[in-house]
ZADRENLO-588966 format. One record per residue (C-alpha): residue number from 1; residue in one letter; x, y, z. Coordinates in steps of 0.25 Angstrom, whole numbers, padded with zeros to 4 digits, m for minus. Each point is the difference from the previous one (the first is absolute). Layout:
BEGIN
PT     i   aa       u       v       w
PT   NUM    A       X       Y       Z
...
//
This chain:
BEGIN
PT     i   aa       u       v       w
PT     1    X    0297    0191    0346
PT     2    X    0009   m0009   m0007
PT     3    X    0007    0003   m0014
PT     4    X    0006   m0010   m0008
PT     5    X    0014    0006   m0001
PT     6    X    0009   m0013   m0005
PT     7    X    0013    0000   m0003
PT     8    X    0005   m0010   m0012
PT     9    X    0012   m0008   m0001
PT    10    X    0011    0009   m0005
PT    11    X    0006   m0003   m0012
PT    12    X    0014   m0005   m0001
PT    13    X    0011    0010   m0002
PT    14    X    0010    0007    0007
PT    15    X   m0006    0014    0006
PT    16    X    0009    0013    0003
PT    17    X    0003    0004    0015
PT    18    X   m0011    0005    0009
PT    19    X    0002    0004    0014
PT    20    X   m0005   m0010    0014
PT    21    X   m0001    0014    0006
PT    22    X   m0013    0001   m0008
PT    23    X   m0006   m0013    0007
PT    24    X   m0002    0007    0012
PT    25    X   m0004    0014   m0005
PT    26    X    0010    0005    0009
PT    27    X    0007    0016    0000
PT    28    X   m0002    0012    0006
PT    29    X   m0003    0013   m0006
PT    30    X    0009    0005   m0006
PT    31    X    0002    0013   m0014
PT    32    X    0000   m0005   m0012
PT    33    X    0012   m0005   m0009
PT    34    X    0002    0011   m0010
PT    35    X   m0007   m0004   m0015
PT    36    X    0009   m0009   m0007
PT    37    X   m0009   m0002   m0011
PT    38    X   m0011    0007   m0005
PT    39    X   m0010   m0007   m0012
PT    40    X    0004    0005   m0014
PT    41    X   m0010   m0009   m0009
PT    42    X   m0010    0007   m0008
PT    43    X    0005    0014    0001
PT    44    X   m0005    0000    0016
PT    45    X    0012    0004    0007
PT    46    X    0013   m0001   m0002
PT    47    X    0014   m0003    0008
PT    48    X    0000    0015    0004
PT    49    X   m0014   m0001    0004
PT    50    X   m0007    0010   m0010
PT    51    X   m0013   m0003   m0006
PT    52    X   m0010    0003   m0009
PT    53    X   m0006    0013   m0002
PT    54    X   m0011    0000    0009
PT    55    X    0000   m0013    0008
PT    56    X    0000   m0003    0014
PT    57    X    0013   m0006    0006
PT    58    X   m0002   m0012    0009
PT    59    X    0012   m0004    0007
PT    60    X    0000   m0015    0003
PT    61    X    0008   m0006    0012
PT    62    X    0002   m0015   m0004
PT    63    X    0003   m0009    0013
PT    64    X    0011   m0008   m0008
PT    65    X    0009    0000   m0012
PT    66    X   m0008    0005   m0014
PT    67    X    0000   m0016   m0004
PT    68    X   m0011   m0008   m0007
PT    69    X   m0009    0001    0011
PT    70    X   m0005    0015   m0002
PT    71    X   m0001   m0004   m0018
PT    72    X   m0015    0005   m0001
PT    73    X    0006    0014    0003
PT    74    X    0012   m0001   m0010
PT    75    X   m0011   m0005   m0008
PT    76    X   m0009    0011    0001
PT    77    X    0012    0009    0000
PT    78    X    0006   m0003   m0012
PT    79    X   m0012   m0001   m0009
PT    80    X   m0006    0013    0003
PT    81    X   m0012   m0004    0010
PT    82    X    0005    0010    0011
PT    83    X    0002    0010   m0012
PT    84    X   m0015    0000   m0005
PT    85    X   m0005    0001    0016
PT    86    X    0010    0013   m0001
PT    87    X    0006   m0006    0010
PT    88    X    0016   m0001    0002
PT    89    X    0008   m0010    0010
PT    90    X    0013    0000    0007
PT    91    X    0003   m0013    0009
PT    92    X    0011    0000    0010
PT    93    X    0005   m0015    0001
PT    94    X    0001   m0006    0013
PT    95    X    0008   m0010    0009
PT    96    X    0001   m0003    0012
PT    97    X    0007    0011    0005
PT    98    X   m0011    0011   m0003
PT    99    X   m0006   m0001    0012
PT   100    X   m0016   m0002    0003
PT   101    X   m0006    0005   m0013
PT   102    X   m0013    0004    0008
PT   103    X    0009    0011    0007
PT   104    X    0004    0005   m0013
PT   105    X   m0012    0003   m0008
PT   106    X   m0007    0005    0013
PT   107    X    0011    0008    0003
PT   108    X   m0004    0005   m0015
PT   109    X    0014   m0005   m0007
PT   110    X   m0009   m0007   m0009
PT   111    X   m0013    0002   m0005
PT   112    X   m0004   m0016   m0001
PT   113    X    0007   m0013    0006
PT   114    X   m0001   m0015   m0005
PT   115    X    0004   m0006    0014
PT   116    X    0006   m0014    0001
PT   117    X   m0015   m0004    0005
PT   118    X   m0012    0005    0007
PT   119    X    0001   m0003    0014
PT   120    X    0010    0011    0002
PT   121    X   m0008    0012   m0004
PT   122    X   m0012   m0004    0007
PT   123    X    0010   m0001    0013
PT   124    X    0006    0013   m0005
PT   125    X   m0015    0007   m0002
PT   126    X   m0004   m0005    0013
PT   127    X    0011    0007    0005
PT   128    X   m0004    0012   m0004
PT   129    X    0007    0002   m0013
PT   130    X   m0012    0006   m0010
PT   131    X    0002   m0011   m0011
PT   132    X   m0008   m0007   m0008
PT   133    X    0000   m0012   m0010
PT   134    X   m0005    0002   m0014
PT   135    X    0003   m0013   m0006
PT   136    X    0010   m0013    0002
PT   137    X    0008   m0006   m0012
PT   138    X   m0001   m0014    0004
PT   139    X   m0012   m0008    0009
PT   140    X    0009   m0009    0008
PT   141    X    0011   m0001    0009
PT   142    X    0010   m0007   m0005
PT   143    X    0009   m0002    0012
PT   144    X    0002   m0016    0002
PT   145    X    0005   m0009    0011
PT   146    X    0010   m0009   m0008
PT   147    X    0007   m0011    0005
PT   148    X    0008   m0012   m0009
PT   149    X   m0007   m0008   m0011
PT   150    X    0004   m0014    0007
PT   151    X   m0005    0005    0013
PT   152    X   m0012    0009   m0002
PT   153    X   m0008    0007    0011
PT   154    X   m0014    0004   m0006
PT   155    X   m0006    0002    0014
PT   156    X    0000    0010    0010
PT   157    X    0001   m0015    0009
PT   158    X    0013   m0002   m0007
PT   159    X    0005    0013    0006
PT   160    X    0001   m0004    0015
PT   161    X    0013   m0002    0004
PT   162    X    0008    0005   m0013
PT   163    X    0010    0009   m0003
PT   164    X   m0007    0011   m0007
PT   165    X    0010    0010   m0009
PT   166    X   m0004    0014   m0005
PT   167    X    0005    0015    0002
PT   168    X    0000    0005    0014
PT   169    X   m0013    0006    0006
PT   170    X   m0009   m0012   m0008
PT   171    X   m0002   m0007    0013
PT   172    X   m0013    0007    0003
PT   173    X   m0004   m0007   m0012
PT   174    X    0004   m0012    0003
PT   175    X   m0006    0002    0013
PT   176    X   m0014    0005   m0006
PT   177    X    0001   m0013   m0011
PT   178    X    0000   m0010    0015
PT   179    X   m0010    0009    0006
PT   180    X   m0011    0001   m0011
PT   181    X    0000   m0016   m0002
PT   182    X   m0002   m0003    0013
PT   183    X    0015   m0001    0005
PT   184    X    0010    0006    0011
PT   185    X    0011    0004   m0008
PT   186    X    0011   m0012    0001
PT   187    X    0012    0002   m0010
PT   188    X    0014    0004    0001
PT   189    X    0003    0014   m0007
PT   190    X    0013    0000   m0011
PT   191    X    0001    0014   m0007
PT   192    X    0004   m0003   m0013
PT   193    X    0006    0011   m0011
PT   194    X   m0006    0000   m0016
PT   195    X   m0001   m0012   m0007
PT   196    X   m0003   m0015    0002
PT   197    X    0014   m0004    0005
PT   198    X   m0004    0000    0015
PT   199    X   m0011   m0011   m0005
PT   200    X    0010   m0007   m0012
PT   201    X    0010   m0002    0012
PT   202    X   m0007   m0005    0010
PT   203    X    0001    0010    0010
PT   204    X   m0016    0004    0000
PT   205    X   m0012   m0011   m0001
PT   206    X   m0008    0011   m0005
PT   207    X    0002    0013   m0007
PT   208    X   m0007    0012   m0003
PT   209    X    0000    0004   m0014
PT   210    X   m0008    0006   m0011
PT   211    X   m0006   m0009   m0009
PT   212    X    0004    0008   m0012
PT   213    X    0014    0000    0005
PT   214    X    0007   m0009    0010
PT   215    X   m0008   m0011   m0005
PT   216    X    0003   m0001   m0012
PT   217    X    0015    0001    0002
PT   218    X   m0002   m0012    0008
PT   219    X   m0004   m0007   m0011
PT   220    X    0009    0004   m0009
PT   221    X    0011   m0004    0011
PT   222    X   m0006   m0015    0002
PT   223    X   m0009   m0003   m0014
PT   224    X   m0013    0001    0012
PT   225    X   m0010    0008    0003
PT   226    X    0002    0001    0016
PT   227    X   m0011   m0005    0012
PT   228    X   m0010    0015   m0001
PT   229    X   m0009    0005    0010
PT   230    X   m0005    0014   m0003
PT   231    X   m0001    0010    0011
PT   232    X   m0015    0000   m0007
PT   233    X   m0003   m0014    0004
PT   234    X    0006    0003    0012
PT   235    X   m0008    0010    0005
PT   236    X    0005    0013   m0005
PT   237    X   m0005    0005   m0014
PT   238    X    0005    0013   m0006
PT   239    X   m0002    0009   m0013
PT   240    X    0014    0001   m0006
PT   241    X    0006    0013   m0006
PT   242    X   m0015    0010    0005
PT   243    X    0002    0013   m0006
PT   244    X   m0004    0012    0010
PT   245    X    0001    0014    0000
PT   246    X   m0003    0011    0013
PT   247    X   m0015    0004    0002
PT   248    X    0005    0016   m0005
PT   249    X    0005   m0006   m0013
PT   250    X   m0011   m0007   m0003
PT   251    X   m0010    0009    0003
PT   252    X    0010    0012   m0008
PT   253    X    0004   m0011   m0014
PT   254    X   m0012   m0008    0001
PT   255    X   m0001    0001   m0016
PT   256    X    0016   m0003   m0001
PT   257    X   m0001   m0011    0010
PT   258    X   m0012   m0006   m0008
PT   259    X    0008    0003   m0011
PT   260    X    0012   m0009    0004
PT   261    X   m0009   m0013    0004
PT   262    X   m0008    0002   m0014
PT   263    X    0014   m0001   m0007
PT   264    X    0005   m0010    0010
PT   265    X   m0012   m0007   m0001
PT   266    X    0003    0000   m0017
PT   267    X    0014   m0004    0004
PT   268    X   m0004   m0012    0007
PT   269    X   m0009   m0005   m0014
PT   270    X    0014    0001   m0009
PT   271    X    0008   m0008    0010
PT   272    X   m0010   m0011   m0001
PT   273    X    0000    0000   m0012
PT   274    X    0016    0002   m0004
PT   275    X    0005   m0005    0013
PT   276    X    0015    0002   m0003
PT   277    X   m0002    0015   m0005
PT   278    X    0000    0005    0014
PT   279    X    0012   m0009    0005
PT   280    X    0009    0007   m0014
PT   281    X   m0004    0013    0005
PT   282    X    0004   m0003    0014
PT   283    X    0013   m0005   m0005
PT   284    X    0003    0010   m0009
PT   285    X   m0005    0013    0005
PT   286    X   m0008    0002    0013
PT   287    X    0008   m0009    0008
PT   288    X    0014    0001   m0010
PT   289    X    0008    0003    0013
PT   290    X   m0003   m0011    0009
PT   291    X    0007   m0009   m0012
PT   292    X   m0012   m0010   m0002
PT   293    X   m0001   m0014   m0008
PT   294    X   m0010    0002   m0011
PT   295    X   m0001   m0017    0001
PT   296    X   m0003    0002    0015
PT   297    X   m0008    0010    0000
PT   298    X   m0010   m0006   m0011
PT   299    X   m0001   m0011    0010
PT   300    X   m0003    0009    0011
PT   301    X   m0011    0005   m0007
PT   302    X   m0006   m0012   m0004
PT   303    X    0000   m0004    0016
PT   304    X   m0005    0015    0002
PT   305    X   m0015    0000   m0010
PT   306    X   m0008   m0010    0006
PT   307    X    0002    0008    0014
PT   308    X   m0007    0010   m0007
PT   309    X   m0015   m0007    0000
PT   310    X   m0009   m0005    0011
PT   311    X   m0013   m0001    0002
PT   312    X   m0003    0015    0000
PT   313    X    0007    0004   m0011
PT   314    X   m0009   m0009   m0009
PT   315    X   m0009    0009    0007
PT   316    X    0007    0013    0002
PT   317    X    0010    0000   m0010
PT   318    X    0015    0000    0002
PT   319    X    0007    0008    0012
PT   320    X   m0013   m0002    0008
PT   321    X    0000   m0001    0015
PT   322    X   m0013   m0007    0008
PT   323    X    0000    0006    0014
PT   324    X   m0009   m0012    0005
PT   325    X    0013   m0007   m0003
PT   326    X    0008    0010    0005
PT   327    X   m0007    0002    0014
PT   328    X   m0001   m0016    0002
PT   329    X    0011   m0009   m0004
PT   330    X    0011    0010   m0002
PT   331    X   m0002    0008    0013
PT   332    X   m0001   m0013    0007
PT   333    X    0013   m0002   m0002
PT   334    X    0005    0014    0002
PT   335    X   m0005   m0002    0013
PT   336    X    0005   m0013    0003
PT   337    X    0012    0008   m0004
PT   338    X   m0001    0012    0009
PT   339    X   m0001    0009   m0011
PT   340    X   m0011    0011    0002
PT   341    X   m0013    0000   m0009
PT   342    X   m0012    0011   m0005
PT   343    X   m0013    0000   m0005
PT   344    X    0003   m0005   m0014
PT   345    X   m0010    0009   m0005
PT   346    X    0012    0012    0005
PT   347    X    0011   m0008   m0006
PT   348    X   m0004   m0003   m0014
PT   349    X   m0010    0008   m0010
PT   350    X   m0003   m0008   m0013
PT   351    X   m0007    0013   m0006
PT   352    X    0010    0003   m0009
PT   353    X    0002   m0015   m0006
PT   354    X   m0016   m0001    0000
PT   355    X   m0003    0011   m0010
PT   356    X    0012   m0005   m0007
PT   357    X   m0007   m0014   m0001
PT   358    X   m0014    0003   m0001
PT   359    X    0003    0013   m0010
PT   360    X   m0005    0012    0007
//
């Protein structure tokens, strides 16, 4: 089954760091980075970690840096939708030194995980790690092959024979993108470190980044949006940010895990509407320590929301996930990629999210 997952033109704007690293969904298991930051909106919890009388505690591993893309939670947070589901969170931030974050909520260090995107939980559940996913933040994947605006390479064709730059350990990627549109692999590998230098400079062809991110730097560096060939178009599609949680914590907080998604869920609704609310409290509380840029972060978001929709969610609702989708198109290319898959029916349950949207 096929689901319209596109990805728009970012907006112009300069967009704060973000990791190569998580192109490739690399790391190995590793504990949990202590809690830097814990959620204080809305009298839910507080840098110390206490909460309301009553409400249950979920601790929230992020898989990067509390920025603009996590807002719907700050959201929620901070006008009192976790409060009212008598439920309190405390998020841990994350980077990518933490480690696989599948490791850590399995190894129970944190109740729920937001992951960098889904193919590395299902790998990690067809492991044998006892995880599930809840939800996902955002319908696409919104890694992109870029090259430079006067040369642009929109083809997987285009790729033969060039020199193709990203994070080590992304050249099963590349090789699954070649594989899966009929190719042999036929590039030379440049591993590249953050930012779009490697491309600006001439150094790479093409360059892996994050639509959200390395692109619109580019732009910002050359008044042009660069050449863009999503890893969607090229054959691997992805839910962004998937929420998930161990099969004894859902089955234990089912009614706090509901809790969160319907507050979430509220979140989402006030960051379409204000869409620089959630960047502010990004800035200014949740992710204060990481010294962000209020103008940058706004931008982000902007680039963030329309990810959010798809063909399902105009169905389902926001955060939903198909498993039609899931178990054709996405693990296509996981296994192009030699990543392991599962019945989709093992990996995902949309119970939660389908009381929430239908009421019951």
């Amino acid at each position: 089954m096929s689901q319209k997952n596109t990805i728009p033109s970012p907006l112009t704007g300069s967009i704060s760091r973000r990791g190569l690293l998580r192109l490739a969904g690399l790391g190995t298991a590793a504990a949990a980075a202590g809690p830097v930051l814990a959620a204080c909106g809305g009298g839910s919890s507080s840098a110390s970690g206490t909460t309301n009388a009553g409400a249950t505690t979920l601790s929230i591993q992020l898989s990067w840096v509390a920025d603009t893309e996590f807002a719907p939670l700050y959201l929620a947070d901070t006008n009192g939708y976790y409060k009212q589901n008598n439920v309190a969170i405390k998020l841990t931030p994350g980077g990518s030194d933490i480690g696989a974050i599948e490791g850590i909520v399995a190894a129970g260090k944190a109740d729920i995980g937001i992951a960098t995107d889904i193919t590395t939980v299902v790998a990690a559940i067809a492991d044998g790690n006892p995880l599930v996913c809840v939800g996902a933040l955002y319908q696409s994947n919104l890694n992109m092959l870029m090259s430079k605006w006067d040369a642009p390479i929109t083809t997987v064709a285009g790729l033969k024979g060039k020199r193709l730059g990203g994070p080590q350990g992304i050249q099963t990627k590349f090789d699954a993108i070649f594989k899966l549109n009929g190719l042999e692999p036929d590039y030379k590998f440049i591993p590249t470190g953050y930012g779009p230098d490697s491309l600006l400079n001439g150094d790479v062809d093409v360059l892996a980044g994050f639509v959200t991110d390395e692109v619109l730097s580019y732009k910002k560096e050359t008044g042009h949006m660069p050449g863009l060939l999503s890893f969607t178009d090229a054959g691997l599609p992805a839910y962004t940010l998937p929420i998930f949680t161990t099969t004894s914590k859902l089955a234990s907080e089912r009614a706090a895990i509901k809790g969160f998604l319907g507050a979430t869920l509220r979140g989402f609704a006030d960051d379409v509407a204000d869409p620089t609310a959630g960047p502010k409290l990004a800035v200014s509380t949740y992710g204060k320590a990481a010294g962000l840029d209020q103008a940058s972060e706004i931008e982000h978001n902007a680039a963030y929301l329309p990810l959010a929709s798809s063909d399902a969610t105009k169905t389902h609702g926001y955060m939903w996930i198909d498993t039609d989708y899931l178990s054709g198109p996405i693990y296509k290319g996981m296994v192009a990629s030699g990543m392991k898959t599962i019945d989709a029916a093992k990996a995902v349950d949309m119970s939660l999210l389908t009381e929430l949207h239908t009421g019951s």
